[in-house]
C-alpha positions as MATLAB code, in Angstrom:
seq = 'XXXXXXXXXXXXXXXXXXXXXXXXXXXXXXXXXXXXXXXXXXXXXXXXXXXXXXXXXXXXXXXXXX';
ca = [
      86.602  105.492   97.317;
      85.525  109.013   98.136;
      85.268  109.969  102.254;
      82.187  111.340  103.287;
      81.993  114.571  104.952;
      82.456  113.628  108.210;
      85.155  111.096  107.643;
      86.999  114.080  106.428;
      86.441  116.403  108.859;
      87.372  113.539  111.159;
      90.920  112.883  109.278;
      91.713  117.044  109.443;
      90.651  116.565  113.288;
      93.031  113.803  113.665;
      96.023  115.472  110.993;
      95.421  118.989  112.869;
      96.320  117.251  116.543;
      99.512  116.069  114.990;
     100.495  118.564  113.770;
      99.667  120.568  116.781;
     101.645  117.424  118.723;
     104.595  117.192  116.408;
     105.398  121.518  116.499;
     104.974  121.403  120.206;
     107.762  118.517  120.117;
     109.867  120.639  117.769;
     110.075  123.453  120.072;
     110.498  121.442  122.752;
     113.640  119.640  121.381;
     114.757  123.019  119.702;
     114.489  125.537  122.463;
     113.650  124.102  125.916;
     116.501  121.393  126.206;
     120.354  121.838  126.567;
     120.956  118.821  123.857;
     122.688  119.512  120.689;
     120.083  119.333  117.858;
     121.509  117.842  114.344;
     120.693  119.909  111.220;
     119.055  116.758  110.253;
     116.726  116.494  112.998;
     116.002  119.934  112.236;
     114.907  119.027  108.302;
     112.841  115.910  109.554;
     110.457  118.217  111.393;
     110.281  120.706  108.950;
     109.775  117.695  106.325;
     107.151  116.720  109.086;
     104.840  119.621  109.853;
     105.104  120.578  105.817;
     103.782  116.797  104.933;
     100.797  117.597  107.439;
     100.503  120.614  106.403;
     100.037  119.762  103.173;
      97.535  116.562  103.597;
      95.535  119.097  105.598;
      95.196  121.515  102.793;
      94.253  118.771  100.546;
      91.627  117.091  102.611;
      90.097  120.628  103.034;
      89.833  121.082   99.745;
      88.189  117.744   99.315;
      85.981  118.783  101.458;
      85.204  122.457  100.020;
      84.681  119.753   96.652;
      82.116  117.649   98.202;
];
């Protein structure tokens, strides 16, 4: 089932604010604290934000589509 415009502005709202949350958390862990980081912490958020990234892109183009 295709979303309508507004549903999909609404989801790159929503996907936009995560990411926005889950960088800000990033840095936070990565930079502002004195606690030892794991490399594999380090690939989850990159995994992360690219995921979000990506699902934006795509709903964007849905919506350039529609």
């Amino acid at each position: 089932m295709a979303l309508s415009k507004k549903e999909l502005q609404e989801k790159i709202r929503d996907l936009e604010e995560t990411l926005a949350d889950v960088e800000e958390e990033r840095e936070f862990m990565l930079s502002k604290t004195l606690i030892h980081v794991p490399g594999v912490a380090r690939e989850k958020y990159a995994k992360e934000i690219a995921q979000i990234k990506e699902q934006i892109n795509l709903l964007k183009k849905q919506l350039e589509d529609s």
